[in-house]
Backbone as JSON, one array per atom type, in Angstrom:
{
  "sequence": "XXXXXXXXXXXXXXXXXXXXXXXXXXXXXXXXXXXXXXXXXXXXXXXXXXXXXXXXXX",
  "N": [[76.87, 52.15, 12.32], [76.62, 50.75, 15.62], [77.67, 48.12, 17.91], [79.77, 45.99, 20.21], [79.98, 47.14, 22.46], [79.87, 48.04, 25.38], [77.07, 50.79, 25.86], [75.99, 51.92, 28.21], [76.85, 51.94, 30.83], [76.0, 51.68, 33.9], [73.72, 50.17, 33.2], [74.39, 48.0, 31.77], [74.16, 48.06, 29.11], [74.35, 47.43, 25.99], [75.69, 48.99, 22.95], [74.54, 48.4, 20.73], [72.22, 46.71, 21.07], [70.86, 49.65, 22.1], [70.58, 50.45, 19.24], [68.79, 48.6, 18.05], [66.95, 49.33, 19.03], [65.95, 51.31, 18.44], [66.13, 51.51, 15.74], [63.75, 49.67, 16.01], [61.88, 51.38, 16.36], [61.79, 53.16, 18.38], [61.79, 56.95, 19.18], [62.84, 58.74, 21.03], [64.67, 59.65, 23.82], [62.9, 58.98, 26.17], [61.9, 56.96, 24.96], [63.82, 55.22, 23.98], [64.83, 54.47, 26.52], [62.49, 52.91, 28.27], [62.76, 50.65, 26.38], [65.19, 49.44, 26.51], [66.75, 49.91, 29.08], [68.51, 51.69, 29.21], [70.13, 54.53, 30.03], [68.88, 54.8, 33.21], [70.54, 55.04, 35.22], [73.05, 56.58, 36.16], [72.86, 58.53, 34.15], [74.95, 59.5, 32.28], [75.57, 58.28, 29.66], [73.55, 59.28, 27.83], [74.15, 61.72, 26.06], [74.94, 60.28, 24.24], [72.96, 58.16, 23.17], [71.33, 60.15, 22.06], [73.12, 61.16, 19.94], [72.98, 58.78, 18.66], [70.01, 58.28, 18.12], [70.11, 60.71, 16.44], [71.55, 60.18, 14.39], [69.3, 58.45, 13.07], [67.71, 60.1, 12.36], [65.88, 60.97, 14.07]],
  "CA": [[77.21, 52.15, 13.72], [76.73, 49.0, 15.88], [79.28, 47.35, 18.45], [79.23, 44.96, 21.23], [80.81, 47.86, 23.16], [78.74, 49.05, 26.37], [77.23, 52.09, 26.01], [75.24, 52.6, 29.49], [77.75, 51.19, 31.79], [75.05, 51.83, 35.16], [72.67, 48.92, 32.9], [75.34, 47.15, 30.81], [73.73, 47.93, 28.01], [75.58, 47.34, 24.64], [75.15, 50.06, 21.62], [73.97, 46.93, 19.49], [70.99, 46.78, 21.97], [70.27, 50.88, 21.53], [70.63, 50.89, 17.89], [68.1, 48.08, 17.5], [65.13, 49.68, 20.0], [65.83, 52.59, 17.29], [65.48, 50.45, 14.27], [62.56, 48.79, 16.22], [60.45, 52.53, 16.38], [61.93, 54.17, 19.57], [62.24, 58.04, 19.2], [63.64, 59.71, 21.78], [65.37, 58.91, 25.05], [62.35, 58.26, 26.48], [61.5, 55.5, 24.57], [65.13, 53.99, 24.52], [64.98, 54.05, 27.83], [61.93, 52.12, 28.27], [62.99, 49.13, 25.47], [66.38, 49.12, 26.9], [67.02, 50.42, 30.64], [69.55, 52.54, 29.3], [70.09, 55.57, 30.93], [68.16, 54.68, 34.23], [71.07, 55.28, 35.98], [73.78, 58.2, 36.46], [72.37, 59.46, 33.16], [76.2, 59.43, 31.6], [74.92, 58.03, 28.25], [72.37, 60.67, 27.48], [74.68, 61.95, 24.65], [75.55, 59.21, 23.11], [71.46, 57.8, 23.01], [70.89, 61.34, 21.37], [73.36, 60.61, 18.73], [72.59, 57.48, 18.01], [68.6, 59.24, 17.61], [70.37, 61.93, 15.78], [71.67, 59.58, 13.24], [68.4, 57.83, 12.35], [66.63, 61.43, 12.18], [64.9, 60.95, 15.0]],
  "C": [[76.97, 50.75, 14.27], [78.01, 48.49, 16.36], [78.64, 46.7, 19.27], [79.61, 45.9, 22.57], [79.49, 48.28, 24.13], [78.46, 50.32, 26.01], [76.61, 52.57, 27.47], [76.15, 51.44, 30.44], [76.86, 50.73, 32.98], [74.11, 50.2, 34.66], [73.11, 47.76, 32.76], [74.44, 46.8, 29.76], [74.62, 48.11, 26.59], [74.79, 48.42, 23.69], [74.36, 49.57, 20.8], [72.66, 47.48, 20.25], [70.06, 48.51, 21.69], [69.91, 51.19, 20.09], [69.05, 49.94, 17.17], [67.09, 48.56, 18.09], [65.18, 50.73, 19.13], [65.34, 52.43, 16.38], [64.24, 50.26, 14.31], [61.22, 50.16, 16.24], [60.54, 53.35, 17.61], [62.52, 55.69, 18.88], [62.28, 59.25, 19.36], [63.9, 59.07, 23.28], [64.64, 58.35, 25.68], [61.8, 56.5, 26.22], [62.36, 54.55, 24.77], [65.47, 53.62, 25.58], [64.07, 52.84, 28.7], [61.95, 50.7, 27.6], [64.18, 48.92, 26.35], [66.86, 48.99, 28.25], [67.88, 51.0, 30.44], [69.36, 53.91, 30.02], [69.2, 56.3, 31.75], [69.17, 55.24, 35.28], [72.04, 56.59, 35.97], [73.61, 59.25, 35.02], [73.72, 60.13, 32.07], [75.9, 59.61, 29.77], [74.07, 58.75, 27.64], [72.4, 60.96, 25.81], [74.87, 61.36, 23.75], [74.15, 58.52, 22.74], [71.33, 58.89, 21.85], [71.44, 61.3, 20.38], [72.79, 60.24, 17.82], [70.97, 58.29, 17.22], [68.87, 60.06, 16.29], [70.51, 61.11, 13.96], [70.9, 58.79, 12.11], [66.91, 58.57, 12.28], [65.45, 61.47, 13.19], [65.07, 62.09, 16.1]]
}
């Protein structure tokens, strides 16, 4: 996975950016939310955080 593509539009946070606070030992939204500021705002991204989580068994 991995793009330059926004995933939290509300932050302008890029997927790159979520994938590495994952890598780095975040897991679960809370945490990615705290490394990142992702889904601080209309909470859109949620699913796509949870994924991402999902994919690195977290």
């Amino acid at each position: 996975m991995g793009s330059e593509q926004l995933l939290c539009l509300c932050a302008r946070v890029p997927e790159d950016e979520v994938v590495a606070a994952v890598e780095a030992g975040a897991t679960d939204l809370e945490e990615v939310r705290a490394a990142t500021e992702a889904n601080t705002g209309c909470g859109d991204c949620a699913a796509d955080i949870e994924d991402i989580l999902a994919e690195f068994g977290r």
